[in-house]
C-alpha positions as CSV (number, residue, x, y, z in Angstrom):
1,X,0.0,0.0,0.0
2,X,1.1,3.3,-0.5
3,X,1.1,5.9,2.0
4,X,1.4,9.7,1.5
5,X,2.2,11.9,4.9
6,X,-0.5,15.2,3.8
7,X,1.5,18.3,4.7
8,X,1.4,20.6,6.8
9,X,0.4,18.8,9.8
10,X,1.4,19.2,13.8
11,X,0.9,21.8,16.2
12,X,0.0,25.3,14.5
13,X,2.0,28.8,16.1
14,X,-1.1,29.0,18.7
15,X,-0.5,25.7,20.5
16,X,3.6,25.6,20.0
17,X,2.9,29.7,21.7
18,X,0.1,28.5,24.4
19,X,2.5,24.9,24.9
20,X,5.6,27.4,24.9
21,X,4.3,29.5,27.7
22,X,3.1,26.5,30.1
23,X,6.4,25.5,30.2
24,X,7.8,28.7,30.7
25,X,5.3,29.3,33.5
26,X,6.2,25.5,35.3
27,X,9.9,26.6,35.3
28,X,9.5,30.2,36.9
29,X,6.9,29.7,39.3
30,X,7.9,25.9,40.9
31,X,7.0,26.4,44.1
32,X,2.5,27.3,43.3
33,X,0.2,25.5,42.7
34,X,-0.6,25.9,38.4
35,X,-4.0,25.4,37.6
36,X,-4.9,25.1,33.7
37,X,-8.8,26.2,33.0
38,X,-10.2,24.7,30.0
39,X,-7.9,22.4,28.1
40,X,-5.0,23.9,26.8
41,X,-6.0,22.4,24.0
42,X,-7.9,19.7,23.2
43,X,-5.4,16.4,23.1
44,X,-4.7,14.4,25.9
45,X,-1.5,13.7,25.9
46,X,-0.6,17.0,25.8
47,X,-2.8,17.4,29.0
48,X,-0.4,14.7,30.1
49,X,2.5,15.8,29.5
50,X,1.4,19.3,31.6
51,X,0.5,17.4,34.5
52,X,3.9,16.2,34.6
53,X,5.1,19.6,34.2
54,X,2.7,20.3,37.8
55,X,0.0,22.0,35.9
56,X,-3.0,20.4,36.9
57,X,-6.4,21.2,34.3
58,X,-9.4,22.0,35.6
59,X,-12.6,21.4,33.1
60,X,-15.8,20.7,33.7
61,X,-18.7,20.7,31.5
62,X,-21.0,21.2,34.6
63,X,-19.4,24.3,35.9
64,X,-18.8,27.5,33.7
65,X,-14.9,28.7,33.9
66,X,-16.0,31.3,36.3
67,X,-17.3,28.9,38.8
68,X,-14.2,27.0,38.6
69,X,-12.4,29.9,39.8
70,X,-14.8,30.7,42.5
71,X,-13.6,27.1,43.3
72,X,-9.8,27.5,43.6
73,X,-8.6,28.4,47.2
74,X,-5.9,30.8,47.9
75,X,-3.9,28.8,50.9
76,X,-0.6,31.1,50.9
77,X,-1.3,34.8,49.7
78,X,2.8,34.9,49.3
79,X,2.6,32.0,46.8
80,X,-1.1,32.2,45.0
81,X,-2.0,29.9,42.9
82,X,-1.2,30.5,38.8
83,X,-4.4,30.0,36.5
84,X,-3.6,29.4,32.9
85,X,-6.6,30.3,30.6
86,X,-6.8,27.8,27.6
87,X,-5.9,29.0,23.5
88,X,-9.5,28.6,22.7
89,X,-10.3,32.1,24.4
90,X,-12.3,32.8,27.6
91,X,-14.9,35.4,29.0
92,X,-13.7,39.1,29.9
93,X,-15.4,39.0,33.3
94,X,-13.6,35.6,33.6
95,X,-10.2,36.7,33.3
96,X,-10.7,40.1,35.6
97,X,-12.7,38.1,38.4
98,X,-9.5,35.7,38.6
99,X,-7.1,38.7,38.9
100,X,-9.3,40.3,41.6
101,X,-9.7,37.1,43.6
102,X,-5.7,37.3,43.4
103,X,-4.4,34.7,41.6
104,X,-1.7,34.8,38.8
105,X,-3.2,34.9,35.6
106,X,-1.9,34.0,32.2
107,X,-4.0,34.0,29.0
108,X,-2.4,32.3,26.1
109,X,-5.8,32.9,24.0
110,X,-4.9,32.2,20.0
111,X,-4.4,35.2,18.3
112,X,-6.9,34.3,15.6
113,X,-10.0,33.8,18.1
114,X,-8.3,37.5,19.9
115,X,-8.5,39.3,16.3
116,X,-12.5,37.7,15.9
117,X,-13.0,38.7,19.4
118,X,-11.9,42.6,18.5
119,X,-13.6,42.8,15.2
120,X,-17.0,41.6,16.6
121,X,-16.7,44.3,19.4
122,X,-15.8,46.8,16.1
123,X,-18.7,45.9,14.8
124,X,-21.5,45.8,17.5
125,X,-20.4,49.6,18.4
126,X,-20.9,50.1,14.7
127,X,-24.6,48.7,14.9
128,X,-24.4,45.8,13.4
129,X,-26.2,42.4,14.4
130,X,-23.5,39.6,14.7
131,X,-24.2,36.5,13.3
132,X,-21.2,33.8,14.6
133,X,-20.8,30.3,12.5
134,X,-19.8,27.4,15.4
135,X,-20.0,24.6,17.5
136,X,-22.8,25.1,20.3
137,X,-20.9,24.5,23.6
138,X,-17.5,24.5,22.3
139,X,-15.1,26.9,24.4
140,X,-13.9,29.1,21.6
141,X,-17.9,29.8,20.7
142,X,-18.4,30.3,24.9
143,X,-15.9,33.0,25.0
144,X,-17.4,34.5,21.5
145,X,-20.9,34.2,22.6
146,X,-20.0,35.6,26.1
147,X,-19.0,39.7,24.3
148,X,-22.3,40.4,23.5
149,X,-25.9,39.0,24.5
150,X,-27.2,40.1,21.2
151,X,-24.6,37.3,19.0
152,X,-27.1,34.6,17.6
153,X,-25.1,31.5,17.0
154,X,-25.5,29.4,13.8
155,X,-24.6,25.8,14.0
156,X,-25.7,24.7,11.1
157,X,-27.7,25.8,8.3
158,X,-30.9,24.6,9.1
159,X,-30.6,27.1,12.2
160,X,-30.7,29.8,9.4
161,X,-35.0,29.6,9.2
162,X,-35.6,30.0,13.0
163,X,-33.2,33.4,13.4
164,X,-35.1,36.3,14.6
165,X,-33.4,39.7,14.2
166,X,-34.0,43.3,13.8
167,X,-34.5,43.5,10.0
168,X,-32.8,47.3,10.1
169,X,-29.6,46.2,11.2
170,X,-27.0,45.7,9.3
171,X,-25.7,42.2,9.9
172,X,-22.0,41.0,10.3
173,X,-21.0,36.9,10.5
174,X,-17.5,35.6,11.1
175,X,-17.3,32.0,12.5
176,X,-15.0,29.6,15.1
177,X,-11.7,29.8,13.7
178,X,-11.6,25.8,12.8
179,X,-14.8,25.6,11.4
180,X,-14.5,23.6,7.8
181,X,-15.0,25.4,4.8
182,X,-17.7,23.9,3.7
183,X,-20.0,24.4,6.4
184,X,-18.7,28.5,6.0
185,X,-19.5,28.5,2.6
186,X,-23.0,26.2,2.8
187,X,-24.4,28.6,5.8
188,X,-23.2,31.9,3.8
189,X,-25.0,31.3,0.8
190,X,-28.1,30.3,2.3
191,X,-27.8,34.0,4.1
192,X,-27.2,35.4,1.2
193,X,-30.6,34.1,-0.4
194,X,-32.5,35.1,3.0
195,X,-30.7,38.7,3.9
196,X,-29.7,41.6,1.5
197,X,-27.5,43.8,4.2
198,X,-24.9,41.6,5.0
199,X,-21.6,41.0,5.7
200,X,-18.8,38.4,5.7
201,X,-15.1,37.6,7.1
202,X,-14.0,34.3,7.2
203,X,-12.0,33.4,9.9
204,X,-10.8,30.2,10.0
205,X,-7.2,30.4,10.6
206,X,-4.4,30.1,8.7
207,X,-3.4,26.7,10.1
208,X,-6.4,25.1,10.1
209,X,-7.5,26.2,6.4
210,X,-3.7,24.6,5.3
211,X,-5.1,22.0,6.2
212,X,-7.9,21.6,5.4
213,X,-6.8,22.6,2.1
214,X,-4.3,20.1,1.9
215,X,-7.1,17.0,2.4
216,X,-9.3,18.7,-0.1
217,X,-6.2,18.8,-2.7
218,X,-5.4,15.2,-1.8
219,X,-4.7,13.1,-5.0
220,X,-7.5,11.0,-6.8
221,X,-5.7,7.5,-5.9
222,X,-6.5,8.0,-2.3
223,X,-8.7,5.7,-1.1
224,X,-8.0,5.9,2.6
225,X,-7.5,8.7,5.0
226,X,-6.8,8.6,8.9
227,X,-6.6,12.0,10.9
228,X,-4.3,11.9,14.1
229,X,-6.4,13.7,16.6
230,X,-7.8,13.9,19.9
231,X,-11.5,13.0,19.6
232,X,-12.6,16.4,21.4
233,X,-10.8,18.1,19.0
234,X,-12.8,20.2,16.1
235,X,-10.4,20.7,13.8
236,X,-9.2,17.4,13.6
237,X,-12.7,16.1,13.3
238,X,-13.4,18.4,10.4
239,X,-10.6,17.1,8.1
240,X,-12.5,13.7,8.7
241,X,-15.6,15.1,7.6
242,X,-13.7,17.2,4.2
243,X,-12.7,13.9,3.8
244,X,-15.7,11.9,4.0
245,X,-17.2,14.6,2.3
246,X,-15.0,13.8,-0.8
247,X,-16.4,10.0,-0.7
248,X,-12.7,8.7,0.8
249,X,-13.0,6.6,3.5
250,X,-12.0,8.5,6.8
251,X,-11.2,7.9,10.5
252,X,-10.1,9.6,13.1
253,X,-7.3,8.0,15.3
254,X,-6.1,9.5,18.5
255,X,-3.3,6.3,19.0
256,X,-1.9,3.1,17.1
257,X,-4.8,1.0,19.3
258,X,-7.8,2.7,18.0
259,X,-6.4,1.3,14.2
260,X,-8.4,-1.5,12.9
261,X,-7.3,-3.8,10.5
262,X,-10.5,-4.2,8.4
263,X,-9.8,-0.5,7.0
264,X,-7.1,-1.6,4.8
265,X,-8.8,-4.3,3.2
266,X,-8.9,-4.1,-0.6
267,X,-7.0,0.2,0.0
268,X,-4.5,0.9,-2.3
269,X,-3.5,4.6,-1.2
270,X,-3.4,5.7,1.9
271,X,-3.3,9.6,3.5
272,X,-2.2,10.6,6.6
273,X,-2.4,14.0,8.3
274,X,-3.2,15.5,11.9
275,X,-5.0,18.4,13.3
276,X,-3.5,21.6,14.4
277,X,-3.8,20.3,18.2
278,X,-1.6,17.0,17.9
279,X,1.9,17.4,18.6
280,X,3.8,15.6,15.9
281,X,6.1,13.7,17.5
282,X,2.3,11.5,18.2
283,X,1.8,12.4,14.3
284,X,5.2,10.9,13.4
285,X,4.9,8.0,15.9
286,X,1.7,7.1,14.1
287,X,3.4,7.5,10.4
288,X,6.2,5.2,11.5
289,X,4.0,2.6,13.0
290,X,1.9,2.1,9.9
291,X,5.2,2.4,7.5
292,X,5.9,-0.9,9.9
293,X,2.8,-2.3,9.8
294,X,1.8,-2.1,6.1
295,X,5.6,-2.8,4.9
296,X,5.9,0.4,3.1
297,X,7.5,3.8,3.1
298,X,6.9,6.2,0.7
299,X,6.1,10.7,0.2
């Protein structure tokens, strides 16, 4: 069988930054307790390797990130605990209730979801009604949803017939940044055909569009394709579906144990890439253990 490694794949600049700074923070501060809120992002093993660092990560999906504060006790005011808010992005009122309380804070918030954050304030002081493209519950779309009230979220296009908004507004939709493009461009057009004042930005990131670029460009002999990804993370996920979409088989694998043999039966190409959350040492560790298991090393 051949196998073709899809490039780029591996942490995007976000994680290496918000991976980068946990490190940072475990070497300098040694002696507090280091409190992660939210995943930094969303693979285990990198939550692994953090708790080996002493960074311990608090998530719950029972208790918003400003309860889990509330939660965190302050035993020695001359060594407070450090809270380390996750890439995906995180409420305002959040972040200033932690510093108050007087714990250490450190945000490593992706750039990309910081420059969606500032336009949508840009454009709500402007008048506009904000439209946001995402996953319901997902902790980038939390901390979007959390500027403004007013943001209606659209998860998928048949949420487009129940909106109800001020028809006089002008209306502004950006989306999660690792969103795939097809579901941008599906839920744009249909807004298209339902509103006349409207407008666009995509904002899918760099890294995750390279991507997902990358699977859609894949070449016509492949006939298998298997994602190296943490199954809570979106991006990954959505390379499964661009692939799917393109009628290639597709699976998403977060180890070598979740690989089943039947998958290969009667495949003649195979593709492999990862999401912008898996560190590519697990990326290469996957490649290398298919090269061995199949016989073959090839792109």
């Amino acid at each position: 069988m051949k196998i073709i490694k899809i490039t780029p794949r591996g942490f995007c600049k976000g994680v290496v930054d918000a991976y980068a700074t946990c490190k940072k923070i475990a070497k300098l501060y040694p002696n507090h307790e280091k409190y992660l809120i939210g995943w930094l992002v969303h693979n285990k093993e990198i939550i692994k390797e953090l708790e080996e660092l002493g960074i311990q990560t608090k998530d719950d999906k029972n208790h918003s990130r400003s309860e889990i504060i509330d939660s965190i006790e302050i035993k020695d005011k001359n060594n407070p605990p450090i809270v380390i808010f996750s890439a995906h992005g995180t409420d305002q009122k959040t972040i200033d209730k932690a510093r108050e309380k007087g714990l250490v804070v450190f945000d490593t918030t992706c750039i990309y979801v910081t420059k969606t954050h500032d336009l949508i304030k840009e454009k709500i002081e402007q008048g506009y009604q904000i439209f946001y493209i995402g996953v319901n519950n997902h902790p980038e779309t939390i901390s979007t949803l959390s500027i403004d009230k007013s943001i209606i979220l659209i998860e998928t296009v048949n949420d487009i017939e129940n909106i109800r908004t001020e028809s006089e507004k002008p209306i502004f939709v950006t989306n999660q940044t690792t969103i795939s493009i097809y579901e941008f461009e599906e839920i744009t057009e249909t807004l298209k055909s339902k509103y006349k004042n409207i407008e666009f930005k995509n904002d899918i990131c760099n890294a995750a569009k390279d991507r997902q670029d990358a699977v859609i460009n894949m070449p016509s002999e492949v006939d298998l394709l298997l994602v190296v990804g943490d199954i809570k993370s979106n991006n990954s996920k959505k390379l499964v579906e661009i692939g799917i979409k393109k009628q290639i088989e597709s699976h998403l694998i977060w180890n070598t144990k979740n690989i089943k043999d039947e998958w290969f039966i009667n495949k003649k190409c195979l593709a492999i890439t990862s999401g912008c959350s898996t560190p590519t040492w697990l990326a290469n560790y996957v490649i290398i253990f298919l090269e061995k298991k199949l016989g073959t090393a090839n792109d």
